[in-house]
C-alpha positions as CSV (number, residue, x, y, z in Angstrom):
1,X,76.4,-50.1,29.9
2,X,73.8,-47.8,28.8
3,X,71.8,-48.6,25.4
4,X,72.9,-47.1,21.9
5,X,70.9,-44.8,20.5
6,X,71.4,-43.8,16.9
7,X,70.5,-40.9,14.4
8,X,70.7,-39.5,11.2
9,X,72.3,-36.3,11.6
10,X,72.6,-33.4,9.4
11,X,76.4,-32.0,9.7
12,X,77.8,-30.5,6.6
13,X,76.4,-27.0,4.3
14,X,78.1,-28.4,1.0
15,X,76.2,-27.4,-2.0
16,X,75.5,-31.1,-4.2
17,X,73.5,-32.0,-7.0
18,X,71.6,-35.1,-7.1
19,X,73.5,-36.3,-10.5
20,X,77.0,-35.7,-9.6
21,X,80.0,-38.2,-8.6
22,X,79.8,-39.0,-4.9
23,X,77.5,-39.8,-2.1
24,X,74.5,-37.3,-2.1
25,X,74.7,-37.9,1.5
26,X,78.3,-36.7,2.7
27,X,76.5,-33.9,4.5
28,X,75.0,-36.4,7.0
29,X,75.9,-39.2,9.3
30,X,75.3,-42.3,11.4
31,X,75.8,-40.5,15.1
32,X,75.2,-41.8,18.7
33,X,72.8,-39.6,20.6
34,X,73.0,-38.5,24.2
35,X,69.4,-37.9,25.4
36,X,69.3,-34.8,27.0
37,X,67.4,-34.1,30.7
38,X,63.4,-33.7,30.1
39,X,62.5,-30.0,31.0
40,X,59.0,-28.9,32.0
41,X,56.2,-30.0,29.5
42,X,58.9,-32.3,27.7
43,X,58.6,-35.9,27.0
44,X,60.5,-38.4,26.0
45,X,59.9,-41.2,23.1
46,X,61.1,-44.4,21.2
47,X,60.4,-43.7,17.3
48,X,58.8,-46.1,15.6
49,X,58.8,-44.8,12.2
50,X,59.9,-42.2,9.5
51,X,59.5,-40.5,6.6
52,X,62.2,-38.7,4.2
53,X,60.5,-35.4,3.7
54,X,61.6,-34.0,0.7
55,X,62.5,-31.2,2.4
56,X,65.0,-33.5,4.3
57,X,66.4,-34.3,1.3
58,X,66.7,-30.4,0.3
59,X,68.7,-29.7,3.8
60,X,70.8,-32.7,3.2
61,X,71.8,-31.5,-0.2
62,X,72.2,-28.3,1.0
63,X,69.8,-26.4,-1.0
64,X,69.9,-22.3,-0.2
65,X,66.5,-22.2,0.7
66,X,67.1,-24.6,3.7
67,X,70.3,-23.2,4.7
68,X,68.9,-21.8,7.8
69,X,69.0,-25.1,9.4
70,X,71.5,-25.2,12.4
71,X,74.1,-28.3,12.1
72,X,74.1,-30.1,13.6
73,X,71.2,-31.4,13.7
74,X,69.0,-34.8,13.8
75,X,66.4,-34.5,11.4
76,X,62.9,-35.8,10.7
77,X,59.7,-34.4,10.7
78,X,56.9,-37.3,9.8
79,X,56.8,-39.8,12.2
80,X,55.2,-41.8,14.5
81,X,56.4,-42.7,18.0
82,X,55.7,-44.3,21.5
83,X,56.1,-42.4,24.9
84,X,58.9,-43.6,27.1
85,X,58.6,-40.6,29.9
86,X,57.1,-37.8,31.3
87,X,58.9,-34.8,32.0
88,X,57.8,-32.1,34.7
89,X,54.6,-30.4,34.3
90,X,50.9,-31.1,33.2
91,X,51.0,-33.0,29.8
92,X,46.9,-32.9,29.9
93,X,46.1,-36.7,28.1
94,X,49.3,-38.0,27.3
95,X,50.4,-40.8,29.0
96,X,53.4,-43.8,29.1
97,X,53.0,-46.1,26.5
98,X,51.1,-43.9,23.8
99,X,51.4,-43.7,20.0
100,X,51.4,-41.0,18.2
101,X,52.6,-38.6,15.4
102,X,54.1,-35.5,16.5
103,X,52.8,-31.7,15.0
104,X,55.8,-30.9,13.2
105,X,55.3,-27.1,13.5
106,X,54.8,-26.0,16.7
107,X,53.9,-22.0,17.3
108,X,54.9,-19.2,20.0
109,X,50.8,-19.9,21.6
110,X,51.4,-16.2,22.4
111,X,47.5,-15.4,23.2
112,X,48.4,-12.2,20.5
113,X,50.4,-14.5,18.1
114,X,47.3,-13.4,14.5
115,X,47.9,-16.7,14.0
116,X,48.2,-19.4,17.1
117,X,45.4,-17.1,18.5
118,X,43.4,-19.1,15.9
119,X,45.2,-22.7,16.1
120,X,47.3,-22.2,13.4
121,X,50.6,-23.0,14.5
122,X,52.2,-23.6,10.8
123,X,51.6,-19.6,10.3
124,X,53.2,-18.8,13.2
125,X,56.2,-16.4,12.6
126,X,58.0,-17.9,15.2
127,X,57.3,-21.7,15.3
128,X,59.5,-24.4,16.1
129,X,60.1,-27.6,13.4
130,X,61.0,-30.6,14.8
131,X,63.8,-31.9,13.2
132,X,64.8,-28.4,11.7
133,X,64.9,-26.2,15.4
134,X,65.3,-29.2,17.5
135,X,66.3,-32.9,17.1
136,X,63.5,-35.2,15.3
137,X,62.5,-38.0,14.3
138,X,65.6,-39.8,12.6
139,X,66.7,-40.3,16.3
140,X,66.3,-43.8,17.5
141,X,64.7,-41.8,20.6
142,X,63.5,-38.3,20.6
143,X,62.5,-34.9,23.4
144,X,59.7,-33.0,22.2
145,X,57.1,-30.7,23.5
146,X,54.0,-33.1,24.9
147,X,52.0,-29.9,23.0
148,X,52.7,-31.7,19.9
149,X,51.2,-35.0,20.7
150,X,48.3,-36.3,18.1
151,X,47.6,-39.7,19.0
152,X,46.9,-41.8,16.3
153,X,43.6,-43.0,15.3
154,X,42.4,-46.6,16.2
155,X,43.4,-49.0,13.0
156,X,46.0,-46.9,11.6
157,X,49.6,-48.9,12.3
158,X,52.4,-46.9,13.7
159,X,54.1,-47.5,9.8
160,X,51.0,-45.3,8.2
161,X,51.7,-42.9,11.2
162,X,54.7,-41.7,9.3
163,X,52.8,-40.3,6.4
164,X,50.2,-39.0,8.4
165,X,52.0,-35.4,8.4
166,X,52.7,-35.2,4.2
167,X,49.2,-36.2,4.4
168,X,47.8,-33.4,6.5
169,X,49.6,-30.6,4.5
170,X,47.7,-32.2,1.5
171,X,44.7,-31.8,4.0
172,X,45.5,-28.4,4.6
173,X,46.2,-27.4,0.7
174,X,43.7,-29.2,-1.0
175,X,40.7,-29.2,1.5
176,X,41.2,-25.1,2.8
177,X,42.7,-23.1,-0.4
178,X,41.8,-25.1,-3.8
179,X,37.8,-26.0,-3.5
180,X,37.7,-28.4,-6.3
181,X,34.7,-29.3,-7.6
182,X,33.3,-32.5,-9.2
183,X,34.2,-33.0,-13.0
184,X,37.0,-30.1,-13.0
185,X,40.6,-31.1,-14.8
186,X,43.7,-31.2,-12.3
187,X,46.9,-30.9,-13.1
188,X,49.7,-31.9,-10.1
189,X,53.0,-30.8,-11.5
190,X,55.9,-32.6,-9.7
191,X,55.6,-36.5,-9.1
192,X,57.0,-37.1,-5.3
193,X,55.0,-38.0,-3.0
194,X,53.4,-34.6,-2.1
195,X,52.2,-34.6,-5.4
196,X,51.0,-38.4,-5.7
197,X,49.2,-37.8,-2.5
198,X,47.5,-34.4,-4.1
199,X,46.5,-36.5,-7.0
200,X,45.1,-39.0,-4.8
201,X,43.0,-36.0,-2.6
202,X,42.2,-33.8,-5.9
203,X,40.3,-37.7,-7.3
204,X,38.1,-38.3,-4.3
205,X,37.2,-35.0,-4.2
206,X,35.8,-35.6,-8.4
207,X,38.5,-34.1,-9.9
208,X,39.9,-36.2,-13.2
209,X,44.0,-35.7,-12.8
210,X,47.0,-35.4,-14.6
211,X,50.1,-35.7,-12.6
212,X,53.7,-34.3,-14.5
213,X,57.4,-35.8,-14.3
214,X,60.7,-36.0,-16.1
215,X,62.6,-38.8,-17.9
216,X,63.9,-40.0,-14.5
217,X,60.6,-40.1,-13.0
218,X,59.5,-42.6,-15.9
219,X,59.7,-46.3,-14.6
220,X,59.5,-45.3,-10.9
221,X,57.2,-42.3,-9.8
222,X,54.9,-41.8,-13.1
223,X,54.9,-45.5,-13.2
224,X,53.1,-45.8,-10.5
225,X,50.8,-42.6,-10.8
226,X,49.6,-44.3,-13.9
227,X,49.3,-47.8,-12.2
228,X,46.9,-45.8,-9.7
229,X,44.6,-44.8,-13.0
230,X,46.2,-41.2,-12.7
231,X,47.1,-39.5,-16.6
232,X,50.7,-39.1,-17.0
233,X,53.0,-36.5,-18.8
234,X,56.6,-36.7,-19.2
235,X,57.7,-33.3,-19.6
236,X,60.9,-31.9,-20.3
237,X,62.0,-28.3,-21.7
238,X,61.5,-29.3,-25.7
239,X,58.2,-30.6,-24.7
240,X,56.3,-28.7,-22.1
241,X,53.1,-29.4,-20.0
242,X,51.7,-25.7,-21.7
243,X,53.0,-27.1,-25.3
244,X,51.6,-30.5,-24.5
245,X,48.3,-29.2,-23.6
246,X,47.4,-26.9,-26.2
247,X,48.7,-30.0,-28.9
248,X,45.9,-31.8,-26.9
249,X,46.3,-34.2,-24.5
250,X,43.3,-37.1,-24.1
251,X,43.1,-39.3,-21.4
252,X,42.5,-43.7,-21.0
253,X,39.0,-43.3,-22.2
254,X,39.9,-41.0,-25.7
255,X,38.0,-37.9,-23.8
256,X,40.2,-34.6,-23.9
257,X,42.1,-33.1,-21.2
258,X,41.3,-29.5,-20.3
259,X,39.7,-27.1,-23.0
260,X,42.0,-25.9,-25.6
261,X,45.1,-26.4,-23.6
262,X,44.1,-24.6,-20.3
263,X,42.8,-26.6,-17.1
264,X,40.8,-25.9,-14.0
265,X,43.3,-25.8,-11.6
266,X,47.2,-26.9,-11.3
267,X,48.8,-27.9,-7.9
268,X,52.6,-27.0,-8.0
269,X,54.4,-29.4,-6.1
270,X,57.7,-29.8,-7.5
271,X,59.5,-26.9,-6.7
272,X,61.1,-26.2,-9.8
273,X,61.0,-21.8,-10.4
274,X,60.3,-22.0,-14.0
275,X,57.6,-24.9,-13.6
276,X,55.5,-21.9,-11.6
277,X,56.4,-19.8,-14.1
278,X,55.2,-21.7,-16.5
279,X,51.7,-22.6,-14.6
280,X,50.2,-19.1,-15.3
281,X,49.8,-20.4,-19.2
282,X,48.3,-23.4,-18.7
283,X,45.3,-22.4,-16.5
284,X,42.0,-21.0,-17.5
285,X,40.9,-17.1,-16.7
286,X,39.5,-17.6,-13.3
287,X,41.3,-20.6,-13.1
288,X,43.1,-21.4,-9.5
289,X,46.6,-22.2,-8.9
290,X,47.8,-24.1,-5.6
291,X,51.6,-23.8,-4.7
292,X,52.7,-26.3,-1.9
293,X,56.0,-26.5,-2.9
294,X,59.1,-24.2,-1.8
295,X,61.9,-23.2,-4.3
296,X,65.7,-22.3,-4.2
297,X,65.5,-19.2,-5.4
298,X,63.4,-16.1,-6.9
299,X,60.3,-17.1,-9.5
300,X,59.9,-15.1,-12.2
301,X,55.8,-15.1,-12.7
302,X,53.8,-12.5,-15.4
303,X,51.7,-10.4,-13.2
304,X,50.3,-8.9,-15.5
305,X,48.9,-12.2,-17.4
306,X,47.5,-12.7,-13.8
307,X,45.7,-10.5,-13.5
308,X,44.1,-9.4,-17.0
309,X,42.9,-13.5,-16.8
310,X,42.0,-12.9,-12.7
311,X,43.5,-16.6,-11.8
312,X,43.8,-17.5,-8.4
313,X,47.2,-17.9,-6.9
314,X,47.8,-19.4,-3.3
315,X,50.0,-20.7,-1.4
316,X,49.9,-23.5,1.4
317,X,52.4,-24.1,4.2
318,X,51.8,-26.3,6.8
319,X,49.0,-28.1,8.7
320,X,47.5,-27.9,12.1
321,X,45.7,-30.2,14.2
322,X,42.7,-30.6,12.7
323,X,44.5,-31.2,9.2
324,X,46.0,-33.8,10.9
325,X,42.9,-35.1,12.4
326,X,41.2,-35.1,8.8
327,X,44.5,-37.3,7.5
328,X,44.7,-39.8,10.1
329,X,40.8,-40.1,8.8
330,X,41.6,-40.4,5.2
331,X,44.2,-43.4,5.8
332,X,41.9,-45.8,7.9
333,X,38.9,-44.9,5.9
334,X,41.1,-46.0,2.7
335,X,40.8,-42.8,0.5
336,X,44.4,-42.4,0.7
337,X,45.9,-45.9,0.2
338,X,49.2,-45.8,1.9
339,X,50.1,-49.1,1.0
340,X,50.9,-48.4,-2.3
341,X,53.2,-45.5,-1.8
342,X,55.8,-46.9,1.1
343,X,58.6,-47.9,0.2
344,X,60.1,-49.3,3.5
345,X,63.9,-49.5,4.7
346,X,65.6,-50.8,8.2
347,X,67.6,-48.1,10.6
348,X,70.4,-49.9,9.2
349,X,69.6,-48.9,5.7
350,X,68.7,-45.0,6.7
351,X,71.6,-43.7,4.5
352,X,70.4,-45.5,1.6
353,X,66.8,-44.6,1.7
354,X,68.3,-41.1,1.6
355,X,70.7,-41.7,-1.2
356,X,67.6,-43.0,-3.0
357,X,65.2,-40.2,-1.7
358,X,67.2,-37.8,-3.4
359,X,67.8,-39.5,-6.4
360,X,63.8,-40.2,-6.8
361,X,64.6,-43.9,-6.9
362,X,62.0,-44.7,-4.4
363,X,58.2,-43.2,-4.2
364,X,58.1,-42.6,-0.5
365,X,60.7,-43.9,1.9
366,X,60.0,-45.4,5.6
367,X,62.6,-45.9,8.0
368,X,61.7,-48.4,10.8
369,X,63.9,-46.7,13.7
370,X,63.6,-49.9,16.4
C-alpha cells in the first residue's frame, strides 16, 4: 500500500469574517495528495516545515483581493524542505538529500522579461507562486521547479527555514526602499508578524520603533512587541495613531516620540485601506512611507497633502535571491531572533493553527508537516 500523503487544501470562495459564528476555515480541508509525474527541471520533496502567511489566511477567508487563486489548491509559501527526487534535466547543484527553502515567486526568465533580466523574479508580470499557481508547501510532499531551490545556510534548523521567506520580503522592503538611518522614529502599523519582523529590522538598523495594534492584538501580538522593548499603541477609530501622536506619545525612558506628532518614517503592514490613508498625516514633509502590505479594496490617499509635504511613498512586493540570502544571514547571526516569534503546531493540528492564524491568536504559526 502506498504511503499517505496529506495537505491543506484551499477549496471553497465563501466570503467570511474572522468574528463571525463558524469555522473560519470551512473553505479549506484535510485532503490526500496524489504526487504527480516529475517533468523536466522538476523535483520532488518531503516538507519539513511551514508558515501561515497571512496572505494564506486572506485566500482562506476568501478576501477579494486573493480571489484569483485557482481551487483547488494546496497552499503554502514559507517553507523549508528536503529533496526526495530528481526529475529530468540539469538541476545545476541540487542534489538528494538537501534542505532548503523554496523562492516563492518564481519569474518567466524571459531574457527580455525588464525585470527577471535583472534577477528580480517577484516583479515579474508573469511569475508563478507556489502555493497560489501551483501546489505548496502545506502538502506533506511537494513538485516544484529545482530553479527555486535556496539551500539553507549552515546553523539555521529546518524550523527557522520556514520564516526565512517573511523574512526576506522584510529584507527586501526595509534594506532596498526605506534607508533608515540611525536615531530616526519608526512607526510599523499592523502587529502580525510582517510587521514584528519590520520592527525587529527598522531597530538593528538604529531606528527607535513603535509598532500599532487593536484591542484584540493586546495580550497576544503587542504583548509581545513590548516584551521585545518595542513601544506599543493600541489604536482604534476614537483614538488614532495621528490623534495619539500629536497628544504626544513618550516612550520607556520619558523621551518623546516623533516631533510634534509627525515621524520619520511609517511601515504599513497591516493592510487596513483607511490605516494608509491615514499614514500621510502622521509623517513629516520629506518623510518616507513603506507599504508592504496588500488591501481588499481601493485606498483613498490625499495626493495633494503628498505632494505639497514631498513624502515618499513606496511600495514593496516580494523578494529575490539575494533578499533571501541576506535573511538566512540575519537568523543565524541572531539579529532577527526567531525563537521568540514561532508559535509551533503538529500536521495534525494544521486546521487549528489556521483557525488561530486568522483570528491573531497566535504570533507566527509553524506547522511541522513529517
Amino acid at each position: 500500500m502506498s504511503e499517505s500523503i496529506k495537505g491543506f487544501c484551499l477549496q471553497g470562495r465563501e466570503k467570511i469574517y474572522p468574528g463571525s459564528a463558524g469555522s473560519v476555515t470551512r473553505n479549506a480541508a484535510v485532503v490526500n495528495m496524489e504526487m504527480p509525474q516529475l517533468k523536466a527541471g522538476e523535483i520532488l520533496a518531503k516538507t519539513l516545515y511551514t508558515g501561515i502567511c497571512g496572505s494564506d489566511n486572506s485566500a482562506t477567508i476568501g478576501k477579494p483581493n486573493f480571489d484569483w487563486v485557482e481551487r483547488p489548491r494546496v497552499i503554502g509559501h514559507e517553507f523549508s524542505a528536503e529533496v526526495l527526487a530528481l526529475g529530468p534535466g540539469d538541476h545545476g547543484d541540487v542534489k538528494v538529500g538537501d534542505i532548503f527553502t523554496p523562492l516563492a515567486m518564481l519569474g518567466c526568465q524571459d531574457e527580455d522579461c525588464p525585470a527577471c533580466s535583472i534577477a528580480k523574479w517577484n516583479l515579474c508580470p508573469s511569475k508563478q507562486i507556489i502555493g497560489f499557481h501551483r501546489n505548496g508547501g502545506f502538502g506533506q510532499q511537494v513538485v516544484l521547479e529545482s530553479d527555486r531551490v535556496v539551500h539553507l545556510m549552515d546553523g539555521l534548523t529546518p524550523e527557522q527555514g520556514a520564516l526565512v521567506e517573511p523574512l526576506s520580503i522584510i529584507v527586501n522592503a526595509l534594506h532596498n526602499k526605506c534607508a533608515i538611518k540611525p536615531g530616526q522614529d519608526v512607526v510599523v502599523t499592523g502587529c502580525g508578524i510582517i510587521g514584528l519582523m519590520s520592527a525587529e529590522l527598522a531597530r538593528a538598523a538604529g531606528a527607535r520603533v513603535a509598532i500599532t495594534g487593536i484591542a484584540h492584538d493586546r495580550d497576544i501580538r503587542l504583548k509581545k512587541a513590548k516584551e521585545r522593548g518595542f513601544l506599543t499603541l493600541e489604536v482604534s477609530p476614537d483614538n488614532s495613531l495621528a490623534s495619539q501622536l500629536e497628544k504626544g506619545v513618550k516612550d520607556a525612558q520619558g523621551i518623546p516620540f516623533g516631533t510634534k506628532g509627525k515621524v520619520d518614517l511609517l511601515i504599513e503592514c497591516s493592510g487596513v485601506p483607511q490605516v494608509l490613508t491615514e499614514a500621510l498625516s502622521v509623517v513629516r514633509p520629506e518623510g518616507d512611507i513603506c507599504v508592504i502590505a496588500t488591501y481588499p479594496s481601493e485606498v483613498a490617499i490625499n495626493a495633494t497633502h503628498l505632494t505639497r509635504t514631498s513624502l515618499n511613498m513606496r511600495g514593496s512586493m516580494g523578494s529575490c535571491r539575494e533578499d533571501y540570502r541576506v535573511a538566512q544571514k540575519l537568523m543565524v547571526t541572531g539579529i532577527f531572533p526567531s525563537e521568540h516569534y514561532i508559535n509551533r503546531y503538529d500536521f495534525e493540528h494544521v486546521t487549528q493553527a489556521f483557525e488561530d492564524s486568522i483570528k491573531a491568536n497566535n504570533v507566527k504559526a509553524v506547522v511541522k508537516m513529517n
